[in-house]
Every structure is written in structure tokens, then in C-alpha cells.
Phi, psi and omega in degrees: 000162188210171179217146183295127199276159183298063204317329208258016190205053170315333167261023171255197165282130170292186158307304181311345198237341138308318162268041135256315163298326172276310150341282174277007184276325183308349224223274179291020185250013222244291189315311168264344157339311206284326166302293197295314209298323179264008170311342137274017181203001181283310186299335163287284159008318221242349162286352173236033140250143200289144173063036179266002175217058162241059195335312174284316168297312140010284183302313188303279195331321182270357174248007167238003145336299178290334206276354187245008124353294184288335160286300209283325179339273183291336175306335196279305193294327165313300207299325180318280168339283161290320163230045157103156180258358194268306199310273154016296215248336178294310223299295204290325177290328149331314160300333179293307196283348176291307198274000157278323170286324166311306168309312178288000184247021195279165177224349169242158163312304192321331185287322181296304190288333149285341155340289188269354169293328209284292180335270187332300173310351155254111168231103231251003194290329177307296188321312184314279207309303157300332169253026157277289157352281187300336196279005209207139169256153193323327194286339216234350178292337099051254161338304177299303164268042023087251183330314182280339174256338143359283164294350175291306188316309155298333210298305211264007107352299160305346218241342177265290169349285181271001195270327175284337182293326174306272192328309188279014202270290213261306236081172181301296208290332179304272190343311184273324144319284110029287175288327154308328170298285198309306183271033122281309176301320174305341141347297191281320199277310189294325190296304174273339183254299166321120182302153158315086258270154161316160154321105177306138195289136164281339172311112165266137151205137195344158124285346164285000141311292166328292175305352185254315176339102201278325189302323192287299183331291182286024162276305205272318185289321183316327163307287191298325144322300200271342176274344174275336171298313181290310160293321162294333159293287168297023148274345183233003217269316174315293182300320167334292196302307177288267185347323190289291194263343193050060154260157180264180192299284214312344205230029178292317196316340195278341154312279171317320194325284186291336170290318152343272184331296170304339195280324184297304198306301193285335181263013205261291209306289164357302198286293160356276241281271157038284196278294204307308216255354190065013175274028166299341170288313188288328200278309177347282198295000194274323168317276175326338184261328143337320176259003175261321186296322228269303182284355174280292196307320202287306172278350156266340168280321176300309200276019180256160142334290237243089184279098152291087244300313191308313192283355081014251163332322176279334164295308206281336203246343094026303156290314179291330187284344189286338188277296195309336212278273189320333183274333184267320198302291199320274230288354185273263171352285194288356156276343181280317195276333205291182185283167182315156185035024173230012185292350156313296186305297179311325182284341189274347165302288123044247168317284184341274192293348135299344181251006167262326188301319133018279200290307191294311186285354165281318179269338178276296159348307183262022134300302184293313163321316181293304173318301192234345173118178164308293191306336175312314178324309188269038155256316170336283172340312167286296115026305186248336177296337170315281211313335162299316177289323198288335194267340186274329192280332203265350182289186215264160143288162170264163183285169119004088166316162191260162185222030202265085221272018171258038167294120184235172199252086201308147166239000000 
């Protein structure tokens, strides 16, 4: 079924593509909740548990929510494609919520790692992603996912904030409890609040299409790029911040909060000018060379004597808005390119290199830092953001959106 758009004001999002929008970024801010929340206070924790003072079960425990992530992605996004994304994503939220509950109940680290494997394996973000997609027409799909990195944005912004105050509240086992509640009710918002995802394309095509897609490709390492660069920069960004400024870890939020914030403010005109005018492609690559400057900058700052706290702070709100611009921009792409009826599958490729990107700029990261030092990371860094920029400039423009105001919208 489908509904008409709003003949007389036509570029904004009707209601259905606002509630399918807002509805599912809560549903995927719901999902890194499950990441970010316990990343400031698990490493203290997990020292007053049997097998908690092992550094490598530590890693484990905070690292495989992403690594079966990175598994479970494209089998999720397939399945979306062939029997609906609303099945598809209540499934993965069961799952969410069994291994929070497994987790609130460990009594060993080992028990948190199976926890969070179990938290990770439904990985509903290709589904998510895709039936935001289907639900929002091209000029306003953006925006939408706008809105999804939004809640990324925030989730973990927030997650520096509430989480020691949570742990001195709740506990560990509270904490994990607290999100197993949450992803039931989210359960109930797909079921009741989320529009009806649309009629699925009767178009079939392969997946080794998909994996051939020269367009898709430089989409998904651009993905795999801006997230090891986002982890590997916060393997050394914390200890900066105390040099710079002497603050301790506990009192950073106050920093991130508002460099967040600002950042959401600051990225939306670009993303405007971007969709209204067809230069998304030009707003794109301008992001990227923003974050090539940002890992330049980062690293002529690590490498003074000397810290300037402001020139910090001005780096850091620099990153974020080009990560949120690049973060809402891609998952947008890759639904306009995939082929007819595989858009799940391209987005679990998609979700896929994000989360090795993830896994990788976080174990990478912290290699390089130990080994060889901070600067070396944004010399990395610099490094793949080039190689990224030279592959984002040679891609296709995209075509022009239609502005047609009888366009409609399936609810």
C-alpha cells in the first residue's frame, strides 16, 4: 500500500518517513547502546571476577559483541531480503536480549563473553538500515540516515556520561538488565510503531553481484576506513586529552558532550545543500579530506612538545562533524546502488566492514600505540584516509533525484 506525498510542500518527509525514521535510528541507537555502555567502567569490573584479570579475556569480552556482528551481518541482511525486515529485526532483538541476560547473570568473564557473543548475533543493522531505506524516498534518505547516526552519535556520548553513574547505581548485572528491558520494548516499537515495511522488489539478483559492484565496493572499504580510524583514534585520544588538559578519564564527557552536539548542528547544512542541489557526491569527498586533514592535524599536535588544549577541541569537533556527514551519506549510497532486491544483502556487506573495521582499528590501533607510539596511529590513519579519498573522487556521480511531487511513499 502506499501513500501519497504532500503535493503542496513535497521536499520535506511526509509522517510515515518520520515515524519509520525516528522509530528505527532508536532501534539502532538501542543496538550500540549495547556496545558503548559498558566501555568505561568493564575493565575495572571484570577485576573483581573470576577470570578478570586476564587482559586478553577483557579484550575478548569488550570485543566480540562486534566480531559476531561481523559475522552475523550479511546472513541477517539476506534473510531481510527474502522474509521481511520487521521478522529479520524482532529475531536479532531476542537475541540481543538472551545474551544481555546471559551476561547479567555471569558469574565468570567467560560467561560476559559468551554474553555479548550471543548480544552481537542478532545483527539486524543491515535490516534496520534496509527498511529505513525502503520506507523514505531518495531526496529525504539522507536525512534519514541523518538521524541514524545521530543516535550512534549520541547513544555513545551519552554512554560516557551514564554509564559509571549506571554501574554505581545497578551494577554490572543492573546494567545488562537495563538493556535486556530495552530491547524488549524495542520489540513492542517495531511491532506497533514502525510502519509497515513495504512490498519487497519481485526483482531477483545474486549475491556475487553484489560483491562485483565497483560502486558498492568503494562504499564498503570507505566504511572499513572511517570506522578504524574512529577506533584507532580513541586508542590514543583519551590519554591526549589528559596531557592537553588534565582532565581525568571520568570528567572527558564533558568534552565529547558538546563537541557531539555541535557536530550534529554543524553537519546537517552540508548534508541540505548536498541532497537539494545533487552534490552529494562533491559534499561526500569534502568530508573525507576533512578527516584527512583532522588525522594530519592530530598528529602534528601529538608530536609537539607542547599540547594546545583548543587546537584539540577544534580537531575533535572537525571529526565528528565529517564522521557524522560520512556516516549518515554512505548507508544512503548504498541503497540507491544496490542491485533491485538485494538491498539487505549490500547493506549486511555493508554493516560487515564495519564492524572488522571496528574490531581492526581497535586491535590495530592498540598495537601501534604500544609498539611504535601515538603518532604513528594518525600516520596510519592518514594513509588510509588518502587511499580513500583518491577511490571516493574517481566514483560515478550519482544521478539527480527526481523532485516530482507525485511521488510515493510504500507505508
Amino acid at each position: 500500500m502506499s501513500a501519497t506525498t504532500d503535493a503542496t510542500n513535497p521536499s520535506r518527509m511526509n509522517a510515515t518517513e518520520i515515524r519509520a525514521s525516528v522509530s528505527l535510528a532508536s532501534i539502532f541507537g538501542l543496538r550500540m547502546l549495547g556496545l558503548f555502555l559498558i566501555l568505561p567502567v568493564f575493565a575495572v569490573h571484570a577485576k573483581s571476577m573470576p577470570g578478570g584479570d586476564s587482559a586478553t579475556l577483557v579484550g575478548l569480552a569488550l570485543g566480540m559483541y562486534g566480531l559476531t556482528q561481523a559475522f552475523g551481518q550479511i546472513p541477517f541482511g539476506m534473510a531481510s531480503d527474502k522474509f521481511g525486515r520487521k521478522r529479520i529485526i524482532i529475531i536479532g532483538l531476542i537475541l540481543f536480549a538472551i545474551g544481555s541476560l546471559i551476561a547479567a547473570g555471569a558469574s565468570h568473564i567467560i560467561w560476559i563473553i559468551i554474553g555479548r557473543a550471543v548480544q552481537g548475533a542478532g545483527a539486524v543493522s543491515a535490516a534496520v538500515t534496509a527498511l529505513i531505506a525502503d520506507s523514505t524516498r531518495e531526496e529525504h534518505r539522507t536525512k534519514a540516515m541523518a538521524m541514524v547516526g545521530a543516535s550512534i552519535g549520541l547513544t555513545y556520548a551519552a554512554s560516557l556520561v551514564i554509564s559509571p553513574l549506571l554501574y554505581n547505581a545497578v551494577g554490572m548485572s543492573g546494567m545488562f538488565l537495563l538493556v535486556a528491558v530495552l530491547s524488549v520494548l524495542a520489540i513492542g516499537v517495531v511491532i506497533y510503531i514502525v510502519p509497515a515495511a513495504p512490498p519487497r522488489s519481485p526483482e531477483a539478483s545474486s549475491f556475487s553481484q553484489v560483491l562485483r559492484d565497483g560502486e558498492l565496493m568503494r562504499l564498503n572499504f570507505g566504511v572499513f576506513v572511517l570506522h578504524a580510524i574512529q577506533m584507532s583514534m580513541f586508542v590514543v585520544l583519551p590519554g591526549v586529552l589528559v596531557q592537553a588538559a588534565g582532565l581525568p578519564l571520568d570528567q572527558h564527557w564533558r568534552i565529547y558532550l558538546p563537541v557531539v552536539l555541535a557536530s550534529f548542528v554543524l553537519m546537517l547544512p552540508p548534508i541540505f545543500i548536498g541532497e537539494k542541489r545533487g552534490v552529494m557526491k562533491q559534499v561526500f569527498v569534502a568530508a573525507i579530506g576533512l578527516l584527512l586533514l583532522v588525522e594530519i592535524g592530530l598528529y602534528i599536535a601529538l608530536s609537539q612538545a607542547t599540547l594546545p588544549f583548543a587546537a584539540v577541541v577544534s580537531l575533535l569537533l572537525a571529526f565528528f562533524i565529517a564522521f557524522n556527514i560520512l556516516e549518515a551519506s554512505q548507508p544512503s549510497l548504498v541503497s540507491r546502488l544496490a542491485p533491485a532486491g538485494s538491498r539487505g544483502a549490500a547493506l549486511g556487506v555493508y554493516n560487515t566492514l564495519q564492524a572488522i573495521g571496528l574490531f581492526a582499528g581497535g586491535a590495530g590501533g592498540g598495537l601501534l600505540a604500544q609498539h611504535f607510539g601515538g603518532p604513528v596511529v594518525f600516520i596510519v590513519g592518514c594513509l588510509l584516509s588518502s587511499a580513500w579519498l583518491i577511490i571516493a573522487i574517481t566514483m560515478k556521480s550519482l544521478p539527480r533525484r527526481s523532485k516530482t511531487p507525485q511521488q510515493t511513499v510504500p507505508v
